[in-house]
N, C-alpha and C positions, 0 to 999 in steps of 0.2 A: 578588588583591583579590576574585576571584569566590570562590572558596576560604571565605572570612572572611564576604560576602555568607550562601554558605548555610550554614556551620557559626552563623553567629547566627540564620538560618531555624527549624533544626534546633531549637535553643537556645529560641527561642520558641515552637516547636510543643509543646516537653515543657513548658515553663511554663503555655502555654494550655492543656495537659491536665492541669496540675496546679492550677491555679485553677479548672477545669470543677467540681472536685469538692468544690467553698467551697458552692456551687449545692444544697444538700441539699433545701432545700426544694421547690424544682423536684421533683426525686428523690422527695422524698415524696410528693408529690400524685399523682405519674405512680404510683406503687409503690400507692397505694390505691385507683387505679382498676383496679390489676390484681389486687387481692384479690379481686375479684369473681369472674375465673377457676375452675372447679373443678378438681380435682387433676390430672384426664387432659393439659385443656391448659396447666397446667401442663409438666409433666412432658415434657410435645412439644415445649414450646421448647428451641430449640437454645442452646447457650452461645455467647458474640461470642469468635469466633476473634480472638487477640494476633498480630500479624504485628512482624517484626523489621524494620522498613522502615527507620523511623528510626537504629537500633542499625547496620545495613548502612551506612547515610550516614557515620555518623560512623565507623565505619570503615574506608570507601574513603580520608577526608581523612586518617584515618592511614597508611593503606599508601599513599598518594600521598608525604604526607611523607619516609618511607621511601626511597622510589623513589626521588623529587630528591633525598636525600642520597648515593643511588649513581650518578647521573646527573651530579652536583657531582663528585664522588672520580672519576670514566668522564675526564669535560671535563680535571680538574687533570693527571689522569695525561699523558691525549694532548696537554696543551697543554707537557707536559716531556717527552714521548717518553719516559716512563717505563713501559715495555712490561712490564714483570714487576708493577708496581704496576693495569695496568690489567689483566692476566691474575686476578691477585689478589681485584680486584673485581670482577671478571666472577665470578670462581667463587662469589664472597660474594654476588652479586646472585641469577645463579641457584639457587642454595641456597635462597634466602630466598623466592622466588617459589615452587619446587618442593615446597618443605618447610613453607611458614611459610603465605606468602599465598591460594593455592590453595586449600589446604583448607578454610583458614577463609574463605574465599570461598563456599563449599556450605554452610558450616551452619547460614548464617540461614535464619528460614522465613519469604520474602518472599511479600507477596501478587501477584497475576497480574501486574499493570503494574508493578509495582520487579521482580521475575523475570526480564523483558525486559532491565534495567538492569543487573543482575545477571552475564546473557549478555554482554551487553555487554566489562563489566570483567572479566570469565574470560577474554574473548578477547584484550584489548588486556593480561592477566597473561601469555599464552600466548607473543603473540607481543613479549613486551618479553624473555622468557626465551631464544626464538631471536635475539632481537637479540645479549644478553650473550655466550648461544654463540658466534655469530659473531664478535663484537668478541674474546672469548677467543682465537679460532682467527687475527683477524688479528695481536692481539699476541704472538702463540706464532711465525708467520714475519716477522715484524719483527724478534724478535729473531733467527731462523736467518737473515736477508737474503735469504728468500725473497720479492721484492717481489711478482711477478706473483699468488702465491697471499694474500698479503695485500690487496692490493688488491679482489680475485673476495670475498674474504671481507668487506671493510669495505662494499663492493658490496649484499651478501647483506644484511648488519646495518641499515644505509640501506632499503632496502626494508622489514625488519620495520620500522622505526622510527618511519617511515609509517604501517604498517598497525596498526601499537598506538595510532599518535594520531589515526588514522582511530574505533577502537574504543573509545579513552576519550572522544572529542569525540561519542558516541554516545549513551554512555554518561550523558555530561552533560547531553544535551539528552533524553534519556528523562527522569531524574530532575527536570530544572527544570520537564518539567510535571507532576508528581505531584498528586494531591492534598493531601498533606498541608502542601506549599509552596506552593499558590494559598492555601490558608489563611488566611495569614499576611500 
């Protein structure tokens, strides 16, 4: 439900910046006080830097989406003791984090305070990938009937699991006070 909360946040922040610009007249008034300007300071204003703050948002709710659906397939597998099905997802999990989510994790250009947010969800991506590892390595001696080293390993996994909801619950509460969510 929180999820749904800020994805219609998000939703109305882009609507609010696209009614902003119904406002022209505003714009022009301001725009012919600045004719006044001679060329030099012109020319010295800087351009308004675009940040990806928003575009980030909505793509964390997607690669969360993502997540719960290997986190859904993780639960079904071990609720069947299907050790080769959860090995499977683990490798598909990791993959997707390694490969998929990570990267595109760095290419937004967030401004300072969503950056914070940022760090955040890199870290709780990092340690969601040693979780999979882990769970990998316990379904791999499940199936050899190695209990004692499945265990050490499901042990291990539990700990990340923590420490990624430690790092998305962070995450969350960076973003909920953003500016462009008080906004709104």
């Amino acid at each position: 439900m929180k999820k749904i909360a800020i994805l219609l946040i998000v939703v109305l922040v882009i609507s609010v910046g696209f009614l902003s610009g119904c406002n022209e007249q505003e714009a022009s008034n301001i725009n012919n006080e600045n004719d006044n300007l001679n060329d030099e300071e012109k020319e010295e204003e800087e351009p308004e830097i675009e940040y990806d703050d928003v575009e980030f948002a909505i793509w964390c709710l997607d690669c969360i989406q993502t997540m719960k659906q290997f986190n859904r397939d993780e639960a079904k597998a071990i609720d069947n003791e299907q050790w080769n099905n959860l090995k499977n997802t683990m490798n598909l999990k990791m993959d997707f984090i390694k490969n998929t989510a990570k990267p595109e994790c760095l290419k937004f250009y967030l401004s300072t305070e969503y950056d914070k947010a940022r760090d955040e969800y890199y870290e709780y991506l990092e340690d969601a990938w040693w979780t999979a590892y882990y769970m990998k390595r316990f379904s791999s001696y499940e199936i050899e009937g190695l209990w004692d080293l499945a265990n050490e390993n499901l042990e291990l996994a539990i700990e990340y699991i923590e420490k990624s909801n430690l790092h998305l619950e962070e995450h969350n509460r960076i973003s909920e006070g953003l500016k462009f969510f008080e906004d709104v």
